[in-house]
Backbone bond lengths (Angstrom), bond angles and torsions (degrees), N, CA, C in turn:
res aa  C-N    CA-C-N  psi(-1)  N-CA   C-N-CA  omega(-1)  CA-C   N-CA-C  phi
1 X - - - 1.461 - - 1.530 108.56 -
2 X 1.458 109.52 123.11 1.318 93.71 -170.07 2.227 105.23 -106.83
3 X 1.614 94.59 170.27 1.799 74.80 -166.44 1.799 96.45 -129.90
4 X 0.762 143.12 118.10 1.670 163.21 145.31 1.071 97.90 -5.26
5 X 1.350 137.56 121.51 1.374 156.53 172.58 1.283 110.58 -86.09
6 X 1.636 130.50 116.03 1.410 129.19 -142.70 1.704 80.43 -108.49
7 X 1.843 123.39 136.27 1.492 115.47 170.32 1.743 104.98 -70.38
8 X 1.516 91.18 143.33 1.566 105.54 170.05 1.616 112.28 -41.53
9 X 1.193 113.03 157.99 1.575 117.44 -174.59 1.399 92.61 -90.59
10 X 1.310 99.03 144.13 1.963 116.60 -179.96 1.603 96.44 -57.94
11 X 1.100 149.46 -51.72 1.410 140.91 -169.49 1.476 111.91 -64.87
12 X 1.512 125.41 -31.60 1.469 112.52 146.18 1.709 126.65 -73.30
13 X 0.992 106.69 -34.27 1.448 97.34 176.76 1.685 108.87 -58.78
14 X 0.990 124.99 -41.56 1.672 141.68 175.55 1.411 110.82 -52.65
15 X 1.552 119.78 -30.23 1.464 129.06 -169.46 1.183 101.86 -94.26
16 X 1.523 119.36 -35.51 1.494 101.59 179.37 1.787 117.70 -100.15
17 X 1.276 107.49 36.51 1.552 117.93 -174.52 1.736 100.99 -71.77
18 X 1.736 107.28 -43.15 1.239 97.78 -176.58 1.398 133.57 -82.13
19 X 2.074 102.12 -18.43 1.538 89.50 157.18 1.767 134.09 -79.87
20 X 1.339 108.00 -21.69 1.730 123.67 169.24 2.030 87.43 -63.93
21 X 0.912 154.69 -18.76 1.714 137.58 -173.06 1.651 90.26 -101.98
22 X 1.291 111.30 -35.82 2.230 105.32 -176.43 1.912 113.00 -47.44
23 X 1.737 80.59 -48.61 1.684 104.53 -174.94 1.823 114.55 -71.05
24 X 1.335 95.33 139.01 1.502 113.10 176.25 1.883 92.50 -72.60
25 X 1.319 99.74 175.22 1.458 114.23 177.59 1.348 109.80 -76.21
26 X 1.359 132.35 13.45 1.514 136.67 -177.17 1.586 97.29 -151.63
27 X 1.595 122.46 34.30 1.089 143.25 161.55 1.342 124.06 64.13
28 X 1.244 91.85 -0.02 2.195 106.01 -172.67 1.583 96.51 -79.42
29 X 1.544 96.74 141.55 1.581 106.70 -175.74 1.349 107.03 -59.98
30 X 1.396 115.03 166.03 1.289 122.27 177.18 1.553 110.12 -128.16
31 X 1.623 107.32 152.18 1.313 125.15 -175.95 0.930 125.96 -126.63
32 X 1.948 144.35 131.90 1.066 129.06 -171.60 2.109 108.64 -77.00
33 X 1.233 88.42 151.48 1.766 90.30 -172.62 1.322 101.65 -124.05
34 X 1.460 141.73 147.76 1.230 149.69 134.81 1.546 136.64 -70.95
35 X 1.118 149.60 62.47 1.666 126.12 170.97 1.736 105.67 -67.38
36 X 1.476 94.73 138.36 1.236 115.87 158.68 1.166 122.46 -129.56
37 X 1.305 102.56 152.88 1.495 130.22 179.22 1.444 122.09 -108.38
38 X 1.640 94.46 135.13 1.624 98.13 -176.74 1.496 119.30 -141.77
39 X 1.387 104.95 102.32 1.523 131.98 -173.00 1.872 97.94 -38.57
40 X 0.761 117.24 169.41 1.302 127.44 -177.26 1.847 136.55 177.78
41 X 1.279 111.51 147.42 1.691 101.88 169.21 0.715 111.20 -128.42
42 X 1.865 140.14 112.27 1.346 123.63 -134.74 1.369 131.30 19.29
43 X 1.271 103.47 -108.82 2.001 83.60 -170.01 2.017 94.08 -111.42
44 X 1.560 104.63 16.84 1.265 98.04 -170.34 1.701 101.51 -93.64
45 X 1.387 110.47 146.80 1.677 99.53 171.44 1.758 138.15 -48.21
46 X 1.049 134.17 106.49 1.567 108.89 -170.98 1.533 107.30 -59.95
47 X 1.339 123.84 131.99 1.578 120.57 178.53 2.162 88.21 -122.62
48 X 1.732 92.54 175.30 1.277 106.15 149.15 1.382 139.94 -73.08
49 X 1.494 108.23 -43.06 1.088 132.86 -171.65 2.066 90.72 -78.38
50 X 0.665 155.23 52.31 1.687 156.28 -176.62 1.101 136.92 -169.43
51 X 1.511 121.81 114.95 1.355 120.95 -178.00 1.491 112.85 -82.84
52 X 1.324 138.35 168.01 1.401 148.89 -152.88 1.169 104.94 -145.13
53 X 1.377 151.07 99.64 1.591 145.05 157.33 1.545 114.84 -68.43
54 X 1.529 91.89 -174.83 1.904 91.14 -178.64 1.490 120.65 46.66
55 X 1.274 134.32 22.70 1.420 127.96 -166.03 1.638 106.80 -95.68
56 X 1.038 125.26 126.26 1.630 130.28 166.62 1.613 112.57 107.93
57 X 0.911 104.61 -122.32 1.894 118.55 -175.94 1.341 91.96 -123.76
58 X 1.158 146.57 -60.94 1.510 151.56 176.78 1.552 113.14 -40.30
59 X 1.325 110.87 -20.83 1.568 121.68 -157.03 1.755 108.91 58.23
60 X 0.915 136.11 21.82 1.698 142.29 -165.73 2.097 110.08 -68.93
61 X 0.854 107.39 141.90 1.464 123.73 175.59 1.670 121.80 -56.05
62 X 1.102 130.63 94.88 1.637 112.52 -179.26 1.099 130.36 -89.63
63 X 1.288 146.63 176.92 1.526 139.41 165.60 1.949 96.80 -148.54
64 X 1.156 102.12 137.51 1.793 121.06 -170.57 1.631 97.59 -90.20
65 X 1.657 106.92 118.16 1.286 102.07 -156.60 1.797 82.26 -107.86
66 X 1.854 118.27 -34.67 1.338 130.57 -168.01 1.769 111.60 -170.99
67 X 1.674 91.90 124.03 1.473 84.66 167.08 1.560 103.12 -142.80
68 X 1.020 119.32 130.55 1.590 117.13 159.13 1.529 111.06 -147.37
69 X 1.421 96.01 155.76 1.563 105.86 -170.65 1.798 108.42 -151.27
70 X 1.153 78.78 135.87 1.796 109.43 165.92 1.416 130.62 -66.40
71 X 1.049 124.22 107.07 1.717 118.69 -172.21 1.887 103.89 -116.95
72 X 0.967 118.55 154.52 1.764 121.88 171.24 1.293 98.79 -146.44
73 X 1.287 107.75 143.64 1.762 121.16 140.34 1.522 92.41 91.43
74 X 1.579 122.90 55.02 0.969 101.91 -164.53 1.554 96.33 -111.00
75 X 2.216 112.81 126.76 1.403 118.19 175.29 1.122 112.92 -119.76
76 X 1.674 115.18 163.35 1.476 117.79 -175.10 1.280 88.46 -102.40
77 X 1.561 125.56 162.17 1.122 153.68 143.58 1.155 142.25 -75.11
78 X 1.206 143.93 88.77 1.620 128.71 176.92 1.553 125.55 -61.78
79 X 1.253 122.29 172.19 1.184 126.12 153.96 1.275 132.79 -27.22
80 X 1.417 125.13 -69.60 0.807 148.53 146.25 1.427 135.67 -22.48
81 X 1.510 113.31 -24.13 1.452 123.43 -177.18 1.688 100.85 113.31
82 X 0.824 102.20 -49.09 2.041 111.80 -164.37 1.752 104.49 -44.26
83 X 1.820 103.22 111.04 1.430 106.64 169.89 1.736 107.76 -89.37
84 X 1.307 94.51 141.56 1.640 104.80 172.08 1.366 89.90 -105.13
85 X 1.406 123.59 152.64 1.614 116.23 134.71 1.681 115.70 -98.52
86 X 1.748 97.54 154.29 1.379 112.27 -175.20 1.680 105.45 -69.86
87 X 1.369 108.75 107.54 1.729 90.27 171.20 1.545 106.74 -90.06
88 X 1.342 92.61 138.08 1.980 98.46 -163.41 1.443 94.07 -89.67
89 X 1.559 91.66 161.22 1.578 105.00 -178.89 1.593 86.04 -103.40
90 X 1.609 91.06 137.13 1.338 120.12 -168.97 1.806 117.01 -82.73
91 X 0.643 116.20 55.03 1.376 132.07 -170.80 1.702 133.47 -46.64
92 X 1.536 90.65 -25.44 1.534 104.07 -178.54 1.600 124.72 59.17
93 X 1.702 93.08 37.78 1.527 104.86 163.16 1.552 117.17 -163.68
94 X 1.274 108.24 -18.25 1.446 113.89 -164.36 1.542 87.33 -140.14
95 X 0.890 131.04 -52.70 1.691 115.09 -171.38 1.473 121.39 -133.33
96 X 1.620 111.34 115.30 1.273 107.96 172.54 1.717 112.74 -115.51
97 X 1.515 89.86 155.14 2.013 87.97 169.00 1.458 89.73 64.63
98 X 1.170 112.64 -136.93 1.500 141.73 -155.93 1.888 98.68 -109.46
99 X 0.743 111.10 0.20 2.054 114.56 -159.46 1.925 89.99 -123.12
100 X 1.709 91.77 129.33 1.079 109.26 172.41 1.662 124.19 -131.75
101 X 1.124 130.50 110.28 1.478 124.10 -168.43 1.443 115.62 -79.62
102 X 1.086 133.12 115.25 1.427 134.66 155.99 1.447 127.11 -88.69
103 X 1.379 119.85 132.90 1.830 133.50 -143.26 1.756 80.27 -136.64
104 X 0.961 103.74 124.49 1.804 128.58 -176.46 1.872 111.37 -124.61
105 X 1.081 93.77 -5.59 2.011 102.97 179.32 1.324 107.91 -126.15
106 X 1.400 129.20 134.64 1.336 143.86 -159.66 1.503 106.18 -123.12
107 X 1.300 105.81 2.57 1.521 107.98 -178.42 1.494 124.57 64.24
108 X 1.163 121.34 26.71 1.521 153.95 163.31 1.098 116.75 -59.06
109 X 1.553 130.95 153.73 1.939 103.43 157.35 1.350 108.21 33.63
110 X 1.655 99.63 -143.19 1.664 92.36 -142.24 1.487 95.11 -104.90
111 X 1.104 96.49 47.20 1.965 99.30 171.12 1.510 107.07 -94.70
112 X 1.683 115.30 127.11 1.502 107.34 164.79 1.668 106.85 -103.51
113 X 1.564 113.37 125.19 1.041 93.55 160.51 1.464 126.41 -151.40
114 X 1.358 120.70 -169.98 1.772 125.64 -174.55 1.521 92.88 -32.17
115 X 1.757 90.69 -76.16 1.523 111.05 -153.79 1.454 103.68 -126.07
116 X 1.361 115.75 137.41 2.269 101.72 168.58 1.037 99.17 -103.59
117 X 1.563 126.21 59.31 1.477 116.60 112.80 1.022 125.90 -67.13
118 X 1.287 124.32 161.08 1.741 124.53 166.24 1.416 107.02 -115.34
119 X 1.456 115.82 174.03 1.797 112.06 177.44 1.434 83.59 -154.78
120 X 1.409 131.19 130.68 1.467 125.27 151.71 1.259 109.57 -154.78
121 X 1.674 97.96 85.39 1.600 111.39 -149.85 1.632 100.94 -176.10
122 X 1.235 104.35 104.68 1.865 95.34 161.78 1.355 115.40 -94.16
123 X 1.194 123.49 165.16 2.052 101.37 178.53 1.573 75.69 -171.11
124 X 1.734 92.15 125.94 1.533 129.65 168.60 1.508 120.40 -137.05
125 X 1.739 107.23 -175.39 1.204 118.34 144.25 1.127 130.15 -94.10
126 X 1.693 123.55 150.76 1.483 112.68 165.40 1.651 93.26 -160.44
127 X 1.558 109.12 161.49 1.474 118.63 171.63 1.389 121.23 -19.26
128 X 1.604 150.26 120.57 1.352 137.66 -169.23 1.416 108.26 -80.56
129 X 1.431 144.83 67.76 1.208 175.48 164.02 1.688 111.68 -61.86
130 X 1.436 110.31 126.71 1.711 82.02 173.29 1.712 92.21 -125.39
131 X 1.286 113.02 41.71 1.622 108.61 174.63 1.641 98.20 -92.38
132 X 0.934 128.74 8.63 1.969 103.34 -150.58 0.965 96.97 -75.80
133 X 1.326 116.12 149.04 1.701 129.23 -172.46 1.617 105.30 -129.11
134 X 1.503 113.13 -29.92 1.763 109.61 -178.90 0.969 99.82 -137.93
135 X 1.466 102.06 163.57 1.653 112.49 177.78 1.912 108.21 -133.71
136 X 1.074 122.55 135.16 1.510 140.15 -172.41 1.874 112.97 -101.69
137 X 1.282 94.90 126.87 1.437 80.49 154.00 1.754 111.84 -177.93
138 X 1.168 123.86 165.35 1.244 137.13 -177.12 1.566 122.75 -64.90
139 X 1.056 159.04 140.55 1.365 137.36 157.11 1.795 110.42 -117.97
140 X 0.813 119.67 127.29 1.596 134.42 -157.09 1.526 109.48 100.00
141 X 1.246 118.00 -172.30 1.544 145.64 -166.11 1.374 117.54 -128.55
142 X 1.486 99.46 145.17 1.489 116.17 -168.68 1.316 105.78 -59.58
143 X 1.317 130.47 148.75 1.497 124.85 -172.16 1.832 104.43 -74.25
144 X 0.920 137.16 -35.88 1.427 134.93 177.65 1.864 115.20 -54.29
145 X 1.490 86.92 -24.20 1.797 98.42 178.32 1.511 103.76 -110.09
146 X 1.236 136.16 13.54 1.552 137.48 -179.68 1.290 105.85 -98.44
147 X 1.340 121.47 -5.42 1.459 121.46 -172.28 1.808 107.31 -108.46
148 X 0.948 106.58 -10.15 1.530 100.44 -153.32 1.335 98.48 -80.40
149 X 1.829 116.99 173.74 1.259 137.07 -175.87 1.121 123.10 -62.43
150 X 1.201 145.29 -174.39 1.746 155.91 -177.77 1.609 83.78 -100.40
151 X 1.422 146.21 2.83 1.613 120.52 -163.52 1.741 71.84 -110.73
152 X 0.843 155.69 -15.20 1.918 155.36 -127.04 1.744 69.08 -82.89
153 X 1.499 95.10 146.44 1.519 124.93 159.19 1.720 103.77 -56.16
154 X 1.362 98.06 141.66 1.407 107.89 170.34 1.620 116.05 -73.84
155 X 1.477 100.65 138.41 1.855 135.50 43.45 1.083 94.85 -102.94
156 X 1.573 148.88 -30.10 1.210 114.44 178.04 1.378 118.79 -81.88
157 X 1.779 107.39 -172.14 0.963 100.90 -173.49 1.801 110.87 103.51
158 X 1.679 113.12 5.39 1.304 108.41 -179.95 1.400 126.63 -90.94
159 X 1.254 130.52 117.94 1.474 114.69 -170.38 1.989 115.86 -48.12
160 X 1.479 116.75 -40.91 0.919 120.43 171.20 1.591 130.30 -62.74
161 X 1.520 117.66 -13.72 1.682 134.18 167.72 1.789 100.55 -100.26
162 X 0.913 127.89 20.03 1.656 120.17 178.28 1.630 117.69 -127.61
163 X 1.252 100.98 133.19 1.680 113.75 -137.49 2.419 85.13 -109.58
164 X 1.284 129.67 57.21 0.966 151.99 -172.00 1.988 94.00 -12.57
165 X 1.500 82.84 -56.93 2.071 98.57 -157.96 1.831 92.89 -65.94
166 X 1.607 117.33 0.61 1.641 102.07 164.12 1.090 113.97 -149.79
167 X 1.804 120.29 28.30 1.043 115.03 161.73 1.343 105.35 77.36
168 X 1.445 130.03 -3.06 1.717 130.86 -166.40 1.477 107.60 -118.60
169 X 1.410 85.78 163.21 1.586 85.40 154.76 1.640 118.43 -102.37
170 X 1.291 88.78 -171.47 1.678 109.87 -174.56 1.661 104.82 -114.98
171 X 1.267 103.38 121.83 1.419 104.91 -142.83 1.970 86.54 -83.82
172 X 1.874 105.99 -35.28 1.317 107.62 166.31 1.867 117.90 -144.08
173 X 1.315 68.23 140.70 2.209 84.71 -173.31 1.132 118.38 -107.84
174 X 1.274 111.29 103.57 1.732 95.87 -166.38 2.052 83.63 -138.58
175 X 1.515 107.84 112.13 1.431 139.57 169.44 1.222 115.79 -78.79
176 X 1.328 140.50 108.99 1.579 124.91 146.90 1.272 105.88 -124.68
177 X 1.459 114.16 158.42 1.414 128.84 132.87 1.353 140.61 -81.55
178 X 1.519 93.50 120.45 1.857 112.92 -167.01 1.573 93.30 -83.56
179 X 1.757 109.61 175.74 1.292 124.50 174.06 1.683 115.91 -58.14
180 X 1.424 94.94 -19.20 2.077 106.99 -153.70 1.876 80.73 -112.80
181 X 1.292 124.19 -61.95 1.180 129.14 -159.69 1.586 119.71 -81.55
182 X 1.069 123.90 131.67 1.856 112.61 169.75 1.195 112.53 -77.62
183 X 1.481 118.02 -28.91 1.585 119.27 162.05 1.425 106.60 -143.43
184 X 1.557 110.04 159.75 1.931 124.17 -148.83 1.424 75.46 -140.18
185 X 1.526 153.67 153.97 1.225 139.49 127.46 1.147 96.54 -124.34
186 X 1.215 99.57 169.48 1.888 143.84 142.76 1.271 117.21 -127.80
187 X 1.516 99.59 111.71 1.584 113.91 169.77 1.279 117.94 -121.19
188 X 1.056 119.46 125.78 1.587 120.05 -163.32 1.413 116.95 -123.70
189 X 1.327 101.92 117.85 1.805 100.57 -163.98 1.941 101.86 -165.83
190 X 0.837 123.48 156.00 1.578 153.75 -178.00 1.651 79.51 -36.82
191 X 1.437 104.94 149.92 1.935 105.37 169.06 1.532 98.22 -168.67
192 X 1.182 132.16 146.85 1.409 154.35 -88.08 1.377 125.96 -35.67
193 X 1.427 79.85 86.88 1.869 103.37 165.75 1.794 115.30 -114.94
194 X 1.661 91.23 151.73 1.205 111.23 -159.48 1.510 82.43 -141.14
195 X 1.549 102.18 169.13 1.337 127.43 -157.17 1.590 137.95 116.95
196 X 1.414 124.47 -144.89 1.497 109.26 159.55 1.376 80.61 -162.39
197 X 1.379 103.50 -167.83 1.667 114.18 -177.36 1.532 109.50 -95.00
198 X 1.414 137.40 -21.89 1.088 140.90 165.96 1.740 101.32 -62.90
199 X 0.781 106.70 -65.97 1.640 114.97 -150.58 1.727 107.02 -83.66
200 X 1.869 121.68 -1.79 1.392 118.39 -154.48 1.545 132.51 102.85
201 X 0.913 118.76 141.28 1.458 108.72 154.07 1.755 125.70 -126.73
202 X 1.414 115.73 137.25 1.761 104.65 175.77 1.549 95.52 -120.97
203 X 1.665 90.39 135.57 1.284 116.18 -176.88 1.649 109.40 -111.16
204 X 1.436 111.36 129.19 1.507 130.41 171.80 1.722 109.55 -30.19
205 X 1.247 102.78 -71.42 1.430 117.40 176.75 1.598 115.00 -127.15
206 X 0.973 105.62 102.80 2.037 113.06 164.04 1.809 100.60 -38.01
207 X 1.087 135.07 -60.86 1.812 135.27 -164.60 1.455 86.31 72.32
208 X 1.008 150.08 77.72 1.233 149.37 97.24 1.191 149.61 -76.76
209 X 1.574 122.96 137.20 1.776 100.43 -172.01 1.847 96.54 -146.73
210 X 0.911 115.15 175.92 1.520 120.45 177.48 1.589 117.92 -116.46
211 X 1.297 91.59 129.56 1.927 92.29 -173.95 1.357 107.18 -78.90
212 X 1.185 134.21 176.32 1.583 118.60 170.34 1.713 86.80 -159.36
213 X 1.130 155.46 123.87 1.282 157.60 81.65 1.616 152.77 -71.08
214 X 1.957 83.32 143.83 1.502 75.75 -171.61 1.342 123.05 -108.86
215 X 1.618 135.26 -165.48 1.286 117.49 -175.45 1.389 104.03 66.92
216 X 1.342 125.51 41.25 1.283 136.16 176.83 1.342 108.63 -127.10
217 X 1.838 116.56 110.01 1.408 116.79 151.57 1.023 131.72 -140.05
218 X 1.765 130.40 131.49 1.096 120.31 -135.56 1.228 116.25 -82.61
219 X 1.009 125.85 5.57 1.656 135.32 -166.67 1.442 113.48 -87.52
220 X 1.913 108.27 -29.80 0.836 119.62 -174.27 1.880 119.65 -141.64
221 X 1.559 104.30 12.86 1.310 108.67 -161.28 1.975 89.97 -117.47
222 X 1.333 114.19 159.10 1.990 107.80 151.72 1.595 84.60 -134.74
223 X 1.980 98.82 153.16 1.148 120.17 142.96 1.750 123.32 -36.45
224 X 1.071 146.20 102.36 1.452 123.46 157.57 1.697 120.31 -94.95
225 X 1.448 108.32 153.38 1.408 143.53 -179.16 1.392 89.00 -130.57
226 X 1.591 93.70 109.14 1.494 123.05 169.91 1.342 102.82 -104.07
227 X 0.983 153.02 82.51 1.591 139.04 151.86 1.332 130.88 -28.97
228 X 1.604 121.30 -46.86 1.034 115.87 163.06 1.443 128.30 -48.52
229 X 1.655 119.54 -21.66 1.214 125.36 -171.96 1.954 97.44 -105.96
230 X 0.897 120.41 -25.38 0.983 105.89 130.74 1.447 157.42 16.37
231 X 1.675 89.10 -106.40 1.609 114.41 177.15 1.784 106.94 -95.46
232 X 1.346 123.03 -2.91 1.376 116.81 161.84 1.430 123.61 -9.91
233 X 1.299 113.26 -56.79 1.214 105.89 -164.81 1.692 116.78 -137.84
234 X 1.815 107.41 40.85 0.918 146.77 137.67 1.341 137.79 -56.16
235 X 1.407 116.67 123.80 2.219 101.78 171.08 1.416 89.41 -107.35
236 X 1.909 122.81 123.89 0.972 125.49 155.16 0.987 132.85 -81.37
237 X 1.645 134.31 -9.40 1.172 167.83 120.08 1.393 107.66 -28.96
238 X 1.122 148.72 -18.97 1.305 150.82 158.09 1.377 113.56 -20.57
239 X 1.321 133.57 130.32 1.618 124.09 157.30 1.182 121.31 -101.87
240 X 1.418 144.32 114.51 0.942 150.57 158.88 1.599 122.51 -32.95
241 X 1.782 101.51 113.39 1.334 113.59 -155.56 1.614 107.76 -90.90
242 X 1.380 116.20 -6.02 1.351 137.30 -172.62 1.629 123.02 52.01
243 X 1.390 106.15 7.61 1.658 133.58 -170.77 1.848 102.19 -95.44
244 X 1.507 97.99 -71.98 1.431 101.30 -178.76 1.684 108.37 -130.03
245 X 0.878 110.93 28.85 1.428 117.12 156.81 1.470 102.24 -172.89
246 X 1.744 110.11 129.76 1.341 123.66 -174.18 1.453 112.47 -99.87
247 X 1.371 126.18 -22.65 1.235 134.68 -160.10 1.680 115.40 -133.91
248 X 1.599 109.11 116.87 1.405 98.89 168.67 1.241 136.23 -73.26
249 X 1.433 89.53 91.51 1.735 109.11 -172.68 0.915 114.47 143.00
250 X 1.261 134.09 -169.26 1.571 138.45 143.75 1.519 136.89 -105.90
251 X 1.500 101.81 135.41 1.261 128.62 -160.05 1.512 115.63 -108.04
252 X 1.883 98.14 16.19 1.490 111.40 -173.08 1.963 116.42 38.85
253 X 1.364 77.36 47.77 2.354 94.11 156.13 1.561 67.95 -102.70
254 X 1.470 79.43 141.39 2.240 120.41 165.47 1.527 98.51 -57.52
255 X 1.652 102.20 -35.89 1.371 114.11 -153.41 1.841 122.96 -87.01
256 X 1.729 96.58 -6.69 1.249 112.94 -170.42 1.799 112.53 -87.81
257 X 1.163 122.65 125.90 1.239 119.13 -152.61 1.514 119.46 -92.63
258 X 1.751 102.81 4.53 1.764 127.12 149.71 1.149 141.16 -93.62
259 X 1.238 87.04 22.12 2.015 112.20 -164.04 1.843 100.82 -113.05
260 X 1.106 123.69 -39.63 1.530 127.30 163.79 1.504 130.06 -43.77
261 X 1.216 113.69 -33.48 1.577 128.83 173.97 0.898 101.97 -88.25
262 X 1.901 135.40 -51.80 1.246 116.17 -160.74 1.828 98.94 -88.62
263 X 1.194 117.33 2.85 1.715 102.82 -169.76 2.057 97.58 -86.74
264 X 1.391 80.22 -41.50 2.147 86.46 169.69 1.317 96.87 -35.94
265 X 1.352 132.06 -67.49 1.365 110.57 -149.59 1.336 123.08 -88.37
266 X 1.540 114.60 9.28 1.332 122.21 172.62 1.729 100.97 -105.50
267 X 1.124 121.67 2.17 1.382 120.36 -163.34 1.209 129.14 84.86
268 X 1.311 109.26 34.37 1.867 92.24 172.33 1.667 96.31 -146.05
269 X 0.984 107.06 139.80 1.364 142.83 149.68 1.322 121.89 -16.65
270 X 1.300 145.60 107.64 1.330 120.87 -169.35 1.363 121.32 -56.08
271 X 1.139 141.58 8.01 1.338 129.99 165.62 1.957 105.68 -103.89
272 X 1.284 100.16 10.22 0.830 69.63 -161.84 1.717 130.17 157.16
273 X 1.129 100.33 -82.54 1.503 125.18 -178.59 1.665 108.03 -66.72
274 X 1.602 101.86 158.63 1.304 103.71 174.55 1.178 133.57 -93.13
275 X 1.401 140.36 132.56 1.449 156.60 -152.63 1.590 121.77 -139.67
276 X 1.111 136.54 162.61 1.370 129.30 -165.48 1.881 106.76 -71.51
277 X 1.171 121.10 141.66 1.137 126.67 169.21 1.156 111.40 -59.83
278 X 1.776 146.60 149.16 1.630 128.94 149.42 1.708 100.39 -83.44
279 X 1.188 119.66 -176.85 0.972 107.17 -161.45 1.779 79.50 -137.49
280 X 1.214 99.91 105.34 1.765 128.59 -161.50 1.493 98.98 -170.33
281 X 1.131 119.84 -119.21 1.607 95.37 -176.43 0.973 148.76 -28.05
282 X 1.872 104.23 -39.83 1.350 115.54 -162.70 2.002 91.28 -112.14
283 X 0.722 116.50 129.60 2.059 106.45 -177.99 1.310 110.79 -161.03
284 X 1.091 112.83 166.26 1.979 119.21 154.77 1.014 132.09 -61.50
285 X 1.116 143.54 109.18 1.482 104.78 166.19 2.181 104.30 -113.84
């Protein structure tokens, strides 16, 4: 005899909404997590208000005119091997989807920037675990979101992260003034792309790479951005010869011959491609 399975009444289904939202998709509770990030010059803080000596190959003086940067896909690691990803709390200013912007200039001193807010902080969900030992993550943007307009919901959408001559952004902006230079950059973003915004764009090389560290916990660990390690093996003092290098700094051209040192330390390859990070700029502490 068989018997008809009556559906649950909507006032239980409604009651248990908040334990089915606690649970991960393999039912393990979930916990909110923080990584932070902490800008730095050697072990000194990077501020606005501060000049920096000894910086590069020149040993030359800096001052932080702008830095902000783009992170995606960011997961913790356990012991064990087991990646979670961070699902970010969606905030509607600093992190959407999977993409989180971090703002390191407060508009102080000789910082110009969008906004003086700061953000140096991702904050998600992930499995409530207390093994995690590393943390992962992307720096730049998914190519389907590298194209879009200045109107795009925030974080993008900043006139100061949008790279005009490709329609992209700049996945990272980091401005100073050297002793020789009024501005030194590194801007790091997708480069020879073609297309339009109706129709797409394909880009030569994305410049993307993935960080991966371990000995990472967030309770008690931050990301650091060392600049000085960095610009090691940089001349910020450089003059722009307008022959074979147009720009003081790099503007991620393959072709620019200050773009090789700084792509090492984000992970890529001078053409390009992705390669292991050292763990000098980017590290634990």
């Amino acid at each position: 005899m068989k018997f008809l399975k009556k559906p649950l009444p909507t006032w239980l289904l409604i009651s248990a909404l908040p334990l089915l939202q606690a649970c991960g998709g393999d039912g393990s509770a979930q916990k909110k997590f923080t990584v932070r990030f902490s800008p730095q010059v050697g072990e000194q803080p990077l501020r606005c208000d501060t000049s920096y000596p000894h910086i590069g190959k020149t040993g030359t003086t800096i001052e932080l005119l702008y830095f902000k940067l783009y992170v995606r896909d960011v997961t913790l690691v356990r012991a064990n091997g087991e990646r979670h990803p961070l699902v970010l709390d969606q905030d509607g200013k600093w992190q959407q989807d999977t993409i989180a912007l971090l703002d390191f200039a407060d508009g102080t001193g000789t910082c110009d920037t969008d906004n003086p807010d700061t953000r140096v902080e991702v904050v998600g969900q992930a499995p409530d675990f207390n093994d995690y030992t590393g943390v992962e993550f992307k720096i730049g943007l998914p190519e389907e979101k590298n194209h879009l307009s200045l109107t795009a919901p925030p974080p993008l959408g900043l006139p100061g992260m949008w790279w005009g001559w490709t329609a992209g952004y700049k996945f990272m902006r980091l401005d100073v003034r050297s002793s020789m230079n009024d501005s030194w950059v590194f801007h790091l973003g997708a480069s020879g792309c073609t297309g339009n915004t109706a129709e797409g764009y394909t880009c030569a090389s994305t410049n993307q790479s993935t960080v991966s560290l371990s000995g990472f916990d967030s309770t008690k660990n931050q990301v650091v951005l060392d600049v000085a390690a960095l610009f090691a093996d940089s001349d910020l003092d450089h003059a722009i010869d307008n022959k074979t290098d147009h720009d003081a700094g790099c503007m991620s051209h393959l072709s620019d011959p200050e773009c090789p040192a700084l792509f090492a330390q984000v992970g890529l390859a001078a053409d390009g491609t992705p390669q292991a990070v050292p763990a000098s700029f980017i590290r634990v502490r």
